[in-house]
PDB file of N, CA, C and O in Angstrom:
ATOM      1  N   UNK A   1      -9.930  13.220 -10.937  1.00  0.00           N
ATOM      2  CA  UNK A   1      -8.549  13.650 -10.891  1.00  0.00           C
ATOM      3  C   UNK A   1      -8.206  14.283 -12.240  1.00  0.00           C
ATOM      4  O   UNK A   1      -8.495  13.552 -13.188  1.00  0.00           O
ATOM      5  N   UNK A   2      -7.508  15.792 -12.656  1.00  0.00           N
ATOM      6  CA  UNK A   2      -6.959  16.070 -13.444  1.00  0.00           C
ATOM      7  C   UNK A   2      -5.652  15.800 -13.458  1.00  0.00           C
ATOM      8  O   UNK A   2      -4.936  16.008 -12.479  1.00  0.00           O
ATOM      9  N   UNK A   3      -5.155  15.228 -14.760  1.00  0.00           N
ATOM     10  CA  UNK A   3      -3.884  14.956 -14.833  1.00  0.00           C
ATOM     11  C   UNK A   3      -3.010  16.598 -14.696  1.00  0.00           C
ATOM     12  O   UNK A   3      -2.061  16.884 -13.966  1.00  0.00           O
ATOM     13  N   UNK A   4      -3.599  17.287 -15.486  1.00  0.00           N
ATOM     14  CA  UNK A   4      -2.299  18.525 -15.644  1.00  0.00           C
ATOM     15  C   UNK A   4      -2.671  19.416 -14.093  1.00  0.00           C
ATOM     16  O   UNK A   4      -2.247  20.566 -13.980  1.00  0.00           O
ATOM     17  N   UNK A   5      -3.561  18.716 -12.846  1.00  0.00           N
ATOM     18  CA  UNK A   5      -3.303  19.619 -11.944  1.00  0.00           C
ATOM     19  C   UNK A   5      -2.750  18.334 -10.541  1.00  0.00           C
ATOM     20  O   UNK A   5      -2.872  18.441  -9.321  1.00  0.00           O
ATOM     21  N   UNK A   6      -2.247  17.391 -11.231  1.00  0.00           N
ATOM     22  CA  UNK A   6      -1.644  16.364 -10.477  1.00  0.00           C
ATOM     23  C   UNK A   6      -0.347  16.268 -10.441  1.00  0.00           C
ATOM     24  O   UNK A   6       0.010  15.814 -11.528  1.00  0.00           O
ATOM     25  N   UNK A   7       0.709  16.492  -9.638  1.00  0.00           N
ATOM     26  CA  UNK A   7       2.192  16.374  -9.633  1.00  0.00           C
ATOM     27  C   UNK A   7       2.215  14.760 -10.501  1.00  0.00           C
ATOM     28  O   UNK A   7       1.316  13.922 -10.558  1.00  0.00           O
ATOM     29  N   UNK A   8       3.278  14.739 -10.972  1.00  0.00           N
ATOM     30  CA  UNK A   8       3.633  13.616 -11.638  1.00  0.00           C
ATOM     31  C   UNK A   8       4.204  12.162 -10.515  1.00  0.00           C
ATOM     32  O   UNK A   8       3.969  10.958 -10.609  1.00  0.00           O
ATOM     33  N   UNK A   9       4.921  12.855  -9.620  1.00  0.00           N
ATOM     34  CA  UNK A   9       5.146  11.909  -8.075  1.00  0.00           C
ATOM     35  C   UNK A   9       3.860  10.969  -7.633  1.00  0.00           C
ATOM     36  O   UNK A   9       3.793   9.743  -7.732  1.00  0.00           O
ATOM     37  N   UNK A  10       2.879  11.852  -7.130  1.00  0.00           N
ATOM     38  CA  UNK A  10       1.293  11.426  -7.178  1.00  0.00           C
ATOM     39  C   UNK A  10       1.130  10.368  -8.377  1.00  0.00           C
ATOM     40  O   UNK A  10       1.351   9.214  -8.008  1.00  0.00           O
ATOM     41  N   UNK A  11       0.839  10.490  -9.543  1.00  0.00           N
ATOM     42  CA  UNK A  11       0.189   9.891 -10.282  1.00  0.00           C
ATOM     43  C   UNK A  11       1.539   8.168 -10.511  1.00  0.00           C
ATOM     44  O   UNK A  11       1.329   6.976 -10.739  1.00  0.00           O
ATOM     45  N   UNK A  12       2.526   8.813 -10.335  1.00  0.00           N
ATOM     46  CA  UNK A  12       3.770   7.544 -10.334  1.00  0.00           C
ATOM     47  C   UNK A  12       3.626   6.539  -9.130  1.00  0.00           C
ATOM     48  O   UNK A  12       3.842   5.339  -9.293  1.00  0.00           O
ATOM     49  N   UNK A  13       3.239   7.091  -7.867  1.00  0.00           N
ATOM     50  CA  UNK A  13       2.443   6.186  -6.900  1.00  0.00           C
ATOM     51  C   UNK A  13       1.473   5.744  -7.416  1.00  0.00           C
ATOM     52  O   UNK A  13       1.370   4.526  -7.565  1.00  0.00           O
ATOM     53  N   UNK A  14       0.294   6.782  -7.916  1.00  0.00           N
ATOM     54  CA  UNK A  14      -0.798   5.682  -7.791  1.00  0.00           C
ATOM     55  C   UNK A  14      -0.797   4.491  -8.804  1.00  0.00           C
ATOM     56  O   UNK A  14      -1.432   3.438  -8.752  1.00  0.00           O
ATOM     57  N   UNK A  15      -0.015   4.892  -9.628  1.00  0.00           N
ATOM     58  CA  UNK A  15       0.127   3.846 -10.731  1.00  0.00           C
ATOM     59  C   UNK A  15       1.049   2.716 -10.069  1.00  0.00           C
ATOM     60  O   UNK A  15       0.720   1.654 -10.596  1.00  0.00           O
ATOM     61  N   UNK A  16       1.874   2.545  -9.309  1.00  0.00           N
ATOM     62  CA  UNK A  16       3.020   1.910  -9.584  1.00  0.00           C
ATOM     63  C   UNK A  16       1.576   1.116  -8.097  1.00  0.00           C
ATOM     64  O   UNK A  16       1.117   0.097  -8.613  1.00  0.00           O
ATOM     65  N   UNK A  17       1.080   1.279  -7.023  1.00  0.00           N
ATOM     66  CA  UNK A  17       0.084   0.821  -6.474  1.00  0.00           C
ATOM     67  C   UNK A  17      -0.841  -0.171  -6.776  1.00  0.00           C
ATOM     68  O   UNK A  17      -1.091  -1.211  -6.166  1.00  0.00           O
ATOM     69  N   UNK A  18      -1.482   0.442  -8.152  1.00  0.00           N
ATOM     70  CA  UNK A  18      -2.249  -0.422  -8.673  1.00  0.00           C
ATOM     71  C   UNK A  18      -1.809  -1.356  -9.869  1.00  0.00           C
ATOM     72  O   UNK A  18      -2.694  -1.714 -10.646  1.00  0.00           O
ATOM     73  N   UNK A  19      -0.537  -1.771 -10.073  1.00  0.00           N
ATOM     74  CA  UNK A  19       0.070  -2.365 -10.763  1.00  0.00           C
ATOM     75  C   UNK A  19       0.953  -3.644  -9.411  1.00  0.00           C
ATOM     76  O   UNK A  19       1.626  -4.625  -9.727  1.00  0.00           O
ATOM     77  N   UNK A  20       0.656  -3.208  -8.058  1.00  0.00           N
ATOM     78  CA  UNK A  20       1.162  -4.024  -7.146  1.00  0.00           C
ATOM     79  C   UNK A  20       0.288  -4.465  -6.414  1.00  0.00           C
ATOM     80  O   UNK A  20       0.521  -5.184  -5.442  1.00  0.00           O
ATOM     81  N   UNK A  21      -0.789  -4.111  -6.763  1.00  0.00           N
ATOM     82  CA  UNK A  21      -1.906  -4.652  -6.155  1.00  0.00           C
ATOM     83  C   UNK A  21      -3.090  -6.098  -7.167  1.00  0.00           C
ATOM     84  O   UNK A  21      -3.944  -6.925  -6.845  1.00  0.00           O
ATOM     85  N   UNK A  22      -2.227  -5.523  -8.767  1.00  0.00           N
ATOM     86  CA  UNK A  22      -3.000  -6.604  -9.708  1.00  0.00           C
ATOM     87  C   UNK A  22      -1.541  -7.438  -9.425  1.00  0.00           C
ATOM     88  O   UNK A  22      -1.555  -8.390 -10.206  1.00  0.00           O
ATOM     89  N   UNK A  23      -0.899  -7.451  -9.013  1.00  0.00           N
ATOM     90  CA  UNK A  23       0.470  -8.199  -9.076  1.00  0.00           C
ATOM     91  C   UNK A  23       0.100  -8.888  -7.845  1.00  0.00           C
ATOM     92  O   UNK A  23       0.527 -10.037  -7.958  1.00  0.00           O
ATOM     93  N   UNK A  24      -0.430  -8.756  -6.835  1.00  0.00           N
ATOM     94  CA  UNK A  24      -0.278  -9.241  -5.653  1.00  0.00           C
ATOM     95  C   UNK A  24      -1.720 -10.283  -5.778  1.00  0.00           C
ATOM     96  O   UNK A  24      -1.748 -11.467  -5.440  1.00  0.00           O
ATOM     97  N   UNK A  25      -2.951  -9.437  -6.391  1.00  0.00           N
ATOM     98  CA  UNK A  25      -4.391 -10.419  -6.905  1.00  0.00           C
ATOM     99  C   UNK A  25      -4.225 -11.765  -7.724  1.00  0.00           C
ATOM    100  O   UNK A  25      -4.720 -12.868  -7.490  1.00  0.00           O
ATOM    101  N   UNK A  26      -3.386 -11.359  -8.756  1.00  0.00           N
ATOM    102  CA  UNK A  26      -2.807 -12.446  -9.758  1.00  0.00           C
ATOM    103  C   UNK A  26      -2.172 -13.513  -9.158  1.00  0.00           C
ATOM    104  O   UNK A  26      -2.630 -14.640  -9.342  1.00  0.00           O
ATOM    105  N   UNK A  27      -0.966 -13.311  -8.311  1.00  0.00           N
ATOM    106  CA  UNK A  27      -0.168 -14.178  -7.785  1.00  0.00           C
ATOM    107  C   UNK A  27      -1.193 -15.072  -7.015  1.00  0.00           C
ATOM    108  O   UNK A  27      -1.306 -16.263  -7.307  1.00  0.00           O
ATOM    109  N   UNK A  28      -2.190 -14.296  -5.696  1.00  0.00           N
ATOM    110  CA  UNK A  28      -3.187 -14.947  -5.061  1.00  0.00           C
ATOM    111  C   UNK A  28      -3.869 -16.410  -5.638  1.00  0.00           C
ATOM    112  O   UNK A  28      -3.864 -17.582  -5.259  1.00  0.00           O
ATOM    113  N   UNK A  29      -4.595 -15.463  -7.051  1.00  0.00           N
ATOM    114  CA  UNK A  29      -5.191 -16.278  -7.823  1.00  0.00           C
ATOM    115  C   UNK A  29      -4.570 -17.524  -8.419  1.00  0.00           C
ATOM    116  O   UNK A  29      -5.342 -18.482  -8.461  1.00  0.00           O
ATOM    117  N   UNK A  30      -3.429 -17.713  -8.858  1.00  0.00           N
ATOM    118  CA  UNK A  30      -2.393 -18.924  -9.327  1.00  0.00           C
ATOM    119  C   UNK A  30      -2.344 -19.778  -8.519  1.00  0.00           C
ATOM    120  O   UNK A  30      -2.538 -20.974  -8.736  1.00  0.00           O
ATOM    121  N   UNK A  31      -2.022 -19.165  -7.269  1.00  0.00           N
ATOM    122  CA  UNK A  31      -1.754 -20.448  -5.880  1.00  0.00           C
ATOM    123  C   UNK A  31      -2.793 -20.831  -5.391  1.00  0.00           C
ATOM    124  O   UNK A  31      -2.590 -21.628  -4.475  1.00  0.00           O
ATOM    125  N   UNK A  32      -4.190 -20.551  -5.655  1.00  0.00           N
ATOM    126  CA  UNK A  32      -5.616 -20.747  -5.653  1.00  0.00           C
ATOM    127  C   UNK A  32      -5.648 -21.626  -6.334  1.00  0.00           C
ATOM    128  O   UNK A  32      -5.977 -22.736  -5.917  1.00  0.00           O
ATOM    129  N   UNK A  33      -5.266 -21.362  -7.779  1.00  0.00           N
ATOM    130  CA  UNK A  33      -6.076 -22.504  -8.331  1.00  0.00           C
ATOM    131  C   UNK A  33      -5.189 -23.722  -8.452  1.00  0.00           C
ATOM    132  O   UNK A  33      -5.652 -24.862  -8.451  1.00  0.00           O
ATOM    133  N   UNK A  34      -3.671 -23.401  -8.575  1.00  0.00           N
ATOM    134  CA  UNK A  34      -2.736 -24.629  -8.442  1.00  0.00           C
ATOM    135  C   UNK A  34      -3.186 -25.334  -7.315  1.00  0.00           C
ATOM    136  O   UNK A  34      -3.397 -26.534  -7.492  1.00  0.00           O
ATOM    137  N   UNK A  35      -3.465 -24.671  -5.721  1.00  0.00           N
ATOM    138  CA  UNK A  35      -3.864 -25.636  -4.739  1.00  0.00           C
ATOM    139  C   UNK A  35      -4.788 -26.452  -5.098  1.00  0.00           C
ATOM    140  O   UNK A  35      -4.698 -27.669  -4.935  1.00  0.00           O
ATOM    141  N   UNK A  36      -5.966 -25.755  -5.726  1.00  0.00           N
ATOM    142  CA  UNK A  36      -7.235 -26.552  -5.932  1.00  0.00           C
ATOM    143  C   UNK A  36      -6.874 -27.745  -6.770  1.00  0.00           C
ATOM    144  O   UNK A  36      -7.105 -28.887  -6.372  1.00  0.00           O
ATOM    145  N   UNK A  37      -6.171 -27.428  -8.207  1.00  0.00           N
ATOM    146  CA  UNK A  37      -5.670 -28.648  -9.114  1.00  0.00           C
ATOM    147  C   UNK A  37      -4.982 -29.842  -8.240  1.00  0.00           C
ATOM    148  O   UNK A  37      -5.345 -31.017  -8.308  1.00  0.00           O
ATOM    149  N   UNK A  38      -4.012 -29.392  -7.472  1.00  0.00           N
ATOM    150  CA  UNK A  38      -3.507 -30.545  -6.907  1.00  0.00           C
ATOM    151  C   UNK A  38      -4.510 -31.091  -5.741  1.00  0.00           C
ATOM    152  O   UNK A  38      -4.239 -32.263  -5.481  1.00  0.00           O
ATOM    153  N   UNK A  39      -5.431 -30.654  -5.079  1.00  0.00           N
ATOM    154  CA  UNK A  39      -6.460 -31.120  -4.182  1.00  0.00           C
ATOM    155  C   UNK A  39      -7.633 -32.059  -4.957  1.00  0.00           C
ATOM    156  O   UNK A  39      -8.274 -33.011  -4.512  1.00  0.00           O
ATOM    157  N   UNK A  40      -7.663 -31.494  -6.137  1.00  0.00           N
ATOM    158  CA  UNK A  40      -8.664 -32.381  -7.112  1.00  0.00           C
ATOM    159  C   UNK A  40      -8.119 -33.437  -7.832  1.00  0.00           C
ATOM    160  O   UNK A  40      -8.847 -34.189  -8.480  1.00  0.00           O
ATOM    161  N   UNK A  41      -6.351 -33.634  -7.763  1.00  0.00           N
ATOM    162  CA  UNK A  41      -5.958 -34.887  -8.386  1.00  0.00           C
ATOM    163  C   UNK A  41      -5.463 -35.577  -7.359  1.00  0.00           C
ATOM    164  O   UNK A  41      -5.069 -36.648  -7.819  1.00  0.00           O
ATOM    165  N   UNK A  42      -5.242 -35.521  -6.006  1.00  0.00           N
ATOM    166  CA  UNK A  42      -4.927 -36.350  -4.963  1.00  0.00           C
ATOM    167  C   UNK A  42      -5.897 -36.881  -4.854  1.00  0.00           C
ATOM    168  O   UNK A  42      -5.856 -38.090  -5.083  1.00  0.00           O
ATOM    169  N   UNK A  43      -7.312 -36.243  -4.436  1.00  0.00           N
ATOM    170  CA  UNK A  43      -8.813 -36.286  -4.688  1.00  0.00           C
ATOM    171  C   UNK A  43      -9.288 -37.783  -5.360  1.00  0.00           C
ATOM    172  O   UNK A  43      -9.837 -38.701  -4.751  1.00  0.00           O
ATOM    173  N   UNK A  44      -8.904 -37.746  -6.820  1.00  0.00           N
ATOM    174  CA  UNK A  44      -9.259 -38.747  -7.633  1.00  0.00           C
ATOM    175  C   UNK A  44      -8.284 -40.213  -7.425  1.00  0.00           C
ATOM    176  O   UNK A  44      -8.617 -41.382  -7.619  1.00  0.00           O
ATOM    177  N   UNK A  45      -7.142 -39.721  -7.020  1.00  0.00           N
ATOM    178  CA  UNK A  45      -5.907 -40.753  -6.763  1.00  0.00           C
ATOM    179  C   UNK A  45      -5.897 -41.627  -5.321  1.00  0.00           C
ATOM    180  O   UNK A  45      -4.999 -42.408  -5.008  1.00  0.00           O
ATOM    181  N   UNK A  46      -6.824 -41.394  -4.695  1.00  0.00           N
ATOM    182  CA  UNK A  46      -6.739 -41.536  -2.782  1.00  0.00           C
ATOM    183  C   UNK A  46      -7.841 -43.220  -3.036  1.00  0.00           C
ATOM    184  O   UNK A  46      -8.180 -43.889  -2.060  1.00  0.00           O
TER     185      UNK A  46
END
């Protein structure tokens, strides 16, 4: 992709995309591992 033969609209999607897509991976990942933490201390507590 060249930037100076890319409308600026284009490149404001693809950016704002892949900034909602590490936003959406991240969030995934938190409630992953919070589930797991609390599955591994009920785990030890049972």
């Amino acid at each position: 992709m060249l930037f100076d033969h890319t409308k600026t609209g284009e490149l404001m999607s693809r950016l704002n995309n892949d900034v909602v897509g590490a936003q959406s991976a991240l969030t995934g990942t938190f409630i992953t591992i919070l589930t797991n933490i609390v599955t591994v201390v009920t785990t030890l507590f049972i």
